[in-house]
LOKE-602415 format. One record per residue (C-alpha): residue in three letters; chain; residue number from 1; z, y, x. Coordinates in steps of 0.25 Angstrom, whole numbers, always signed. Example, Ala and Ser with C-alpha at 12.3 -4.5 7.8 and 13.67 -1.06 7.14 Angstrom:
ATOM   aa  ch    i      Z      Y      X
ATOM  ALA   A    1    +31    -18    +49
ATOM  SER   A    2    +29     -4    +55
This chain:
ATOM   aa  ch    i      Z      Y      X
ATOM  UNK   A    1   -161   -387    +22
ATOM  UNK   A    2   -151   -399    +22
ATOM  UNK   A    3   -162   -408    +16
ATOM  UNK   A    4   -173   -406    +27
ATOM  UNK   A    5   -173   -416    +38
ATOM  UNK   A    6   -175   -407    +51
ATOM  UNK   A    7   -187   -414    +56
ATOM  UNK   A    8   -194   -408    +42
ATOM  UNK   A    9   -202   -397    +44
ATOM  UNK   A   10   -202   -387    +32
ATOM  UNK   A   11   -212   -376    +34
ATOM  UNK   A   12   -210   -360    +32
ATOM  UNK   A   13   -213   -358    +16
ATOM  UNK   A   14   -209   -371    +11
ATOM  UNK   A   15   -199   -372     -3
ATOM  UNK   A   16   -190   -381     -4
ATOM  UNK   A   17   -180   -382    -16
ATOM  UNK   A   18   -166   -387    -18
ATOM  UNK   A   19   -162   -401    -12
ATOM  UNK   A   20   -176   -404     -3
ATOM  UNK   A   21   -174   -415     +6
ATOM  UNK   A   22   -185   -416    +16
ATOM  UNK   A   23   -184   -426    +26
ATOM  UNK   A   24   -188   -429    +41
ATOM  UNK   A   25   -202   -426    +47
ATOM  UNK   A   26   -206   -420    +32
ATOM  UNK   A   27   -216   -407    +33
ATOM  UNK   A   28   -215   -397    +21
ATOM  UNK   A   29   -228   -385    +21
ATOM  UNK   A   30   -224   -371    +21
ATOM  UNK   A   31   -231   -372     +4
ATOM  UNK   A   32   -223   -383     +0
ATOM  UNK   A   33   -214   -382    -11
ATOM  UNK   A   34   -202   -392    -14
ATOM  UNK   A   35   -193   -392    -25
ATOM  UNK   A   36   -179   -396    -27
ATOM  UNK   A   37   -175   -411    -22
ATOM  UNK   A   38   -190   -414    -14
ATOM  UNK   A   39   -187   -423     -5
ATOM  UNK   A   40   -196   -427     +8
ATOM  UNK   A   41   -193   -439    +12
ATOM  UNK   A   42   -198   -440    +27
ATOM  UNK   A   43   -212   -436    +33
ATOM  UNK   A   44   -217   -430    +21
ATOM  UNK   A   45   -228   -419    +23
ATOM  UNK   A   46   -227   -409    +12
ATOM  UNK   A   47   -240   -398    +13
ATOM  UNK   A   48   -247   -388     +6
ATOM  UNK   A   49   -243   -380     -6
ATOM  UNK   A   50   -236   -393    -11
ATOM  UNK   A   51   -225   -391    -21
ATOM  UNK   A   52   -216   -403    -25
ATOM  UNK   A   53   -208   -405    -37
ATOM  UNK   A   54   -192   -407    -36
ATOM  UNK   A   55   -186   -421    -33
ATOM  UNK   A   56   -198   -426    -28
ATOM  UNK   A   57   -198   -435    -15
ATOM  UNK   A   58   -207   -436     -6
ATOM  UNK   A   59   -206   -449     +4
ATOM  UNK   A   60   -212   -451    +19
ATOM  UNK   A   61   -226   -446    +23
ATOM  UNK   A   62   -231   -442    +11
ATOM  UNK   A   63   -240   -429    +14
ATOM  UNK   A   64   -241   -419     +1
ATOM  UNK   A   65   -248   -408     +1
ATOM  UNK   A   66   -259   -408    +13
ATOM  UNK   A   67   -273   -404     +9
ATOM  UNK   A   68   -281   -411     -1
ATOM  UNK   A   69   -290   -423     +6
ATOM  UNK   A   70   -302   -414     +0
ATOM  UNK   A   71   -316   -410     +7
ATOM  UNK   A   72   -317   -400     -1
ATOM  UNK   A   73   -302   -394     +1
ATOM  UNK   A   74   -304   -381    +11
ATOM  UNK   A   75   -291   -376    +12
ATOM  UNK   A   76   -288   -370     -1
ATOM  UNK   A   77   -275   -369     -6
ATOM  UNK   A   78   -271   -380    -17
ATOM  UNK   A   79   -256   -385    -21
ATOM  UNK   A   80   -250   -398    -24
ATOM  UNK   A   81   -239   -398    -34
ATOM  UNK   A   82   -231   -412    -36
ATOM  UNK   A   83   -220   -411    -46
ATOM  UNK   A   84   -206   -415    -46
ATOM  UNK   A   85   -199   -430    -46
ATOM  UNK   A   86   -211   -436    -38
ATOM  UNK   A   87   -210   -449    -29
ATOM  UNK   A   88   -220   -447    -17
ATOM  UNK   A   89   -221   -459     -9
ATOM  UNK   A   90   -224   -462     +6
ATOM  UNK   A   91   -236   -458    +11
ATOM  UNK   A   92   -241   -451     -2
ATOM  UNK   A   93   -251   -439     -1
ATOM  UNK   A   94   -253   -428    -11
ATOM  UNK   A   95   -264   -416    -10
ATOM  UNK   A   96   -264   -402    -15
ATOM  UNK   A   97   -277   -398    -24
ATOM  UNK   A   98   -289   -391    -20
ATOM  UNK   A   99   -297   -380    -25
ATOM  UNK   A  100   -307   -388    -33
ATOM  UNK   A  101   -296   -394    -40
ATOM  UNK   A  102   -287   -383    -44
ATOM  UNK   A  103   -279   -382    -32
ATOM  UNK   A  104   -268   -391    -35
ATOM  UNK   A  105   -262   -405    -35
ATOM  UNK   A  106   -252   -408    -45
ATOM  UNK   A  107   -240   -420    -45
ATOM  UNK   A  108   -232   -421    -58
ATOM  UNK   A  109   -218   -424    -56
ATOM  UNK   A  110   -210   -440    -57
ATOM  UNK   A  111   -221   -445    -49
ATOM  UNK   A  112   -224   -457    -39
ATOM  UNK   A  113   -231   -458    -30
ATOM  UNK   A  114   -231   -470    -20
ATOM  UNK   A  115   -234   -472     -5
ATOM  UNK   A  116   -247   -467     -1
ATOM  UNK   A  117   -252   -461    -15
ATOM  UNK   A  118   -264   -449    -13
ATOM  UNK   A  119   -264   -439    -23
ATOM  UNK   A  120   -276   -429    -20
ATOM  UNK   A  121   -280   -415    -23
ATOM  UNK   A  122   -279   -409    -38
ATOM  UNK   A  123   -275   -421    -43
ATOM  UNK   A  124   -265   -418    -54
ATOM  UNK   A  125   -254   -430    -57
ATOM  UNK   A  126   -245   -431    -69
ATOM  UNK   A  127   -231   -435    -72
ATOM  UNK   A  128   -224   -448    -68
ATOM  UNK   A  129   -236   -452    -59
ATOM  UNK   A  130   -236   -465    -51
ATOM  UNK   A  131   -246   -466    -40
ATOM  UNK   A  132   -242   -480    -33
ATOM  UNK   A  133   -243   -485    -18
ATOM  UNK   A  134   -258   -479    -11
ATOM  UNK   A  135   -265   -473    -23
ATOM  UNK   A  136   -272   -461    -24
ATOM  UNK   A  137   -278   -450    -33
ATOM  UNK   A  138   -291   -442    -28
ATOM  UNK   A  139   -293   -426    -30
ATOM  UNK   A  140   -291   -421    -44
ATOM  UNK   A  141   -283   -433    -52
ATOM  UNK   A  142   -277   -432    -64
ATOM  UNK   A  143   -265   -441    -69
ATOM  UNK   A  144   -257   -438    -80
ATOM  UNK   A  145   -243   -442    -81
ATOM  UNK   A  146   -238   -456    -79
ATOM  UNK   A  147   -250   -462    -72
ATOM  UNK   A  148   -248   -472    -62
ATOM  UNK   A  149   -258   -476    -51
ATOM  UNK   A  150   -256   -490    -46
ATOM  UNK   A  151   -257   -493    -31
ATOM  UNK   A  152   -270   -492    -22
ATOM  UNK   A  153   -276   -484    -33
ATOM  UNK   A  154   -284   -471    -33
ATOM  UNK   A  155   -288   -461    -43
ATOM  UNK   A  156   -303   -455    -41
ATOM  UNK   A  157   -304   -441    -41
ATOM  UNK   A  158   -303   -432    -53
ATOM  UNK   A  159   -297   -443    -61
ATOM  UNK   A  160   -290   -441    -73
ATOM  UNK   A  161   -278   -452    -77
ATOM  UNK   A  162   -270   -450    -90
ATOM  UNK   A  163   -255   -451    -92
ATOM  UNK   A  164   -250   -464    -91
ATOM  UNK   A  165   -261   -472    -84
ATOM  UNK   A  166   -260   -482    -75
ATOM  UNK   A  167   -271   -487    -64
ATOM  UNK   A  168   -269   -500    -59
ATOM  UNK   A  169   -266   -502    -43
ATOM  UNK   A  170   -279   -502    -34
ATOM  UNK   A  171   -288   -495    -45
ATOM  UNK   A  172   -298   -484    -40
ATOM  UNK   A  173   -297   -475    -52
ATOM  UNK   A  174   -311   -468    -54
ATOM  UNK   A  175   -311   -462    -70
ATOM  UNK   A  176   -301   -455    -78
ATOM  UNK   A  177   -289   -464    -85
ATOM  UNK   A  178   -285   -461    -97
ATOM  UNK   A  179   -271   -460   -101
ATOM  UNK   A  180   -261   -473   -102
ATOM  UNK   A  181   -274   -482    -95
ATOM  UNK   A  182   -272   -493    -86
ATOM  UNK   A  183   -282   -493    -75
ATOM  UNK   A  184   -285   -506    -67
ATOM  UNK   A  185   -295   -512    -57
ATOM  UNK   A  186   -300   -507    -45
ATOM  UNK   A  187   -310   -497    -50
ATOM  UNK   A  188   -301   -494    -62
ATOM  UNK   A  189   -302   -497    -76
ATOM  UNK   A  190   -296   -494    -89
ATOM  UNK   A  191   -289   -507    -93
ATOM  UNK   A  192   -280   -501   -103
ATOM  UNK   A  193   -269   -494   -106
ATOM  UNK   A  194   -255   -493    -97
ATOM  UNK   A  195   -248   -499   -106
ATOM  UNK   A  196   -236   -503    -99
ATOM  UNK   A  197   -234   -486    -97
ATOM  UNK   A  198   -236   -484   -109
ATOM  UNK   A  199   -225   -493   -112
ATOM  UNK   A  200   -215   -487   -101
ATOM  UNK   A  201   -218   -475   -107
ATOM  UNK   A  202   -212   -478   -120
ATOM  UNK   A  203   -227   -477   -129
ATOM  UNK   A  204   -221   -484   -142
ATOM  UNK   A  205   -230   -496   -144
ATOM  UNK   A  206   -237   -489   -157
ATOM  UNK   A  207   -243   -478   -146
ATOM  UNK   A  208   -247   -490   -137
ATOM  UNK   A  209   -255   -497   -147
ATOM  UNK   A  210   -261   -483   -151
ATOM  UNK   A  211   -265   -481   -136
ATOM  UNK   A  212   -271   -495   -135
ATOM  UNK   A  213   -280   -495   -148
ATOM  UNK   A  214   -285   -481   -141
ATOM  UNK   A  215   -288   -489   -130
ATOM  UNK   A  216   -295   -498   -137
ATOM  UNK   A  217   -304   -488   -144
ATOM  UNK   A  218   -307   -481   -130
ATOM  UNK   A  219   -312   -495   -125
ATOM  UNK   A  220   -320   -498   -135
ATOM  UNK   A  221   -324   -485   -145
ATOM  UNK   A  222   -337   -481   -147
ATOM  UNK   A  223   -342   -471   -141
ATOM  UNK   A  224   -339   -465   -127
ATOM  UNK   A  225   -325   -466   -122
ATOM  UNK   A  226   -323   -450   -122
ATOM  UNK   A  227   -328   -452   -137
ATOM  UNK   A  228   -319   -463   -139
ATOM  UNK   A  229   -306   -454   -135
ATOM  UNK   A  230   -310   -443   -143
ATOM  UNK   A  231   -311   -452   -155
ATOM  UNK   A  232   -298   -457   -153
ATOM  UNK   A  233   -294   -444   -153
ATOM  UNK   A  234   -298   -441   -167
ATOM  UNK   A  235   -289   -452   -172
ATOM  UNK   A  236   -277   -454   -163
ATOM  UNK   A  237   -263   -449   -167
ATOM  UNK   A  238   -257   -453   -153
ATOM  UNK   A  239   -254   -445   -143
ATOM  UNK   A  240   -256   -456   -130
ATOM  UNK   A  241   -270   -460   -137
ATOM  UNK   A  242   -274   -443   -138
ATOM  UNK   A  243   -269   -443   -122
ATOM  UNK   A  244   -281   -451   -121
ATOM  UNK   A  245   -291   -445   -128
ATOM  UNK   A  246   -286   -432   -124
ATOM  UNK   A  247   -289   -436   -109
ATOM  UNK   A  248   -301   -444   -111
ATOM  UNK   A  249   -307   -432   -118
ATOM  UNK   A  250   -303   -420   -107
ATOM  UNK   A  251   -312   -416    -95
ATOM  UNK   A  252   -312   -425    -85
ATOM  UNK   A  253   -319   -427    -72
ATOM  UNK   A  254   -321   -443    -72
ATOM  UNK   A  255   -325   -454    -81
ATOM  UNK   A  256   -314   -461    -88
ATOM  UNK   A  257   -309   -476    -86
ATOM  UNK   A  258   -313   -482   -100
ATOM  UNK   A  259   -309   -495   -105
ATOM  UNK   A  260   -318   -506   -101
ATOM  UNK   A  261   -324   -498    -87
C-alpha cells in the first residue's frame, strides 16, 4: 500500500498488481483490474470492469471506464480492456462496450493518447496508436496498429482504418481508410499514401514504389474500386499491397475513401 496516496479511494474488490502508484484524489471501482507498475497520477477516475495493461500511466482527470454515451446502453454488462505501456493523457475518456457491439472495448499496448481524446464504445484500436490533442473516435472504430489521428479530428462510427494510416489534423473522418492512407481536408479525403511512416518504419524503397503503382492503379483502374483491389490482388507479390486488398475486400459497414473523392 505504500504507493497509494491516502486521499485515493480503492474500493472493496479491486486488483492491483506489483508496484501500483496511485495518487491523491484518484477513485479505482470495486471491477477494476491493474497490473504491475499502473501508475494514476492524481484525480483519475477508474470505473467499471476496466483492466489496464502493466506500466501504463494515467495522468489527471482522465475518466476510464464510466458507461458508454449510448441511448441505446440499458445497463448491460460490457468490459474495457487497454493493454500494457499506454500514455493516457489529461482529461482523456474511454468507454466500455455494449451489448450490440460485442460487449467490449479494446486498447492495444504502446499507445498515446493526448489531452482530451474520446474513444467510445466497441471501438477496437491496434498497436502503437496516436490519437493527438481533442480527437475522437465514435461507437464501433476499428484501427489497426500504427494509426495516428491528428488533432481536432473525429472518426465516424463503424469506421474502419488500416495499419499505418494517418488522418490529417481537423478532418471529420466519414468512410473506411485504407491501410498506409494519408487523409486530409475537412471532410476527409484519400490524398495519398503516408509515406513519411512508411519510411520510419523502414519499407525498403522497392516496397514503397510497389505501394504507390498500387495506389496509382486504385485511382484510376477500371472498374469499381472493390474491383480494382481484387484485381491487384491476382498480381501482387507484396505483402503491404495484399494488406490493402485484403482490407478493401472484407465486410465492412461504410464506404471507403477512394482516391479522387
Amino acid at each position: 500500500m505504500a504507493g497509494i496516496h491516502p486521499t485515493a479511494v480503492i474500493e472493496p474488490g479491486a486488483r492491483l498488481g506489483e508496484g501500483v502508484v496511485i495518487g491523491p484524489f484518484c477513485v479505482v471501482g470495486p471491477e477494476v483490474v491493474l497490473h504491475d507498475r499502473v501508475e494514476l497520477k492524481s484525480h483519475v477516475v477508474i470505473t467499471g470492469d476496466t483492466e489496464i495493461g502493466a506500466e501504463t500511466v494515467i495522468f489527471p482527470f482522465a475518466v476510464i471506464g464510466e458507461i458508454p454515451q449510448d441511448l441505446k446502453y440499458r445497463g448491460e454488462h460490457s468490459r474495457l480492456v487497454i493493454g500494457a505501456r499506454n500514455r493516457i493523457r489529461e482529461h482523456v475518456t474511454m468507454n466500455p462496450g455494449t451489448s450490440g457491439g460485442g460487449g467490449i472495448t479494446r486498447i492495444g499496448d504502446d499507445g498515446l493518447f493526448m489531452a482530451n481524446c474520446h474513444v467510445a464504445h466497441d471501438s477496437l484500436v491496434g498497436d502503437r496508436v496516436i490519437m493527438v490533442n481533442s480527437s475522437a473516435l465514435a461507437g464501433h472504430c476499428v484501427l489497426g496498429d500504427d494509426v495516428i489521428i491528428g488533432g481536432l479530428s473525429g472518426v465516424h462510427q463503424w469506421v474502419r482504418i488500416g495499419r499505418g494510416a494517418i488522418i490529417g489534423a481537423v478532418t471529420m473522418v466519414t468512410h473506411d481508410v485504407i491501410p498506409y492512407g494519408l487523409v486530409q481536408a475537412s471532410r476527409g479525403r484519400l490524398h495519398g499514401l503516408n509515406l513519411v511512416g512508411l519510411k520510419r518504419r523502414g519499407v525498403p524503397r522497392e516496397e514503397i514504389g510497389v505501394l504507390r503503382a498500387a495506389f496509382q492503379a486504385l485511382a484510376a483502374g477500371q472498374g469499381s474500386f472493390v474491383e480494382r483491389a481484387r484485381a491487384l490482388g491476382q498480381d501482387t507479390t507484396s505483402d503491404y499491397v495484399r494488406e490493402i486488398v485484403d482490407f478493401v475486400t472484407a465486410g465492412s459497414d461504410r464506404h471507403f475513401l477512394t482516391p479522387g473523392d
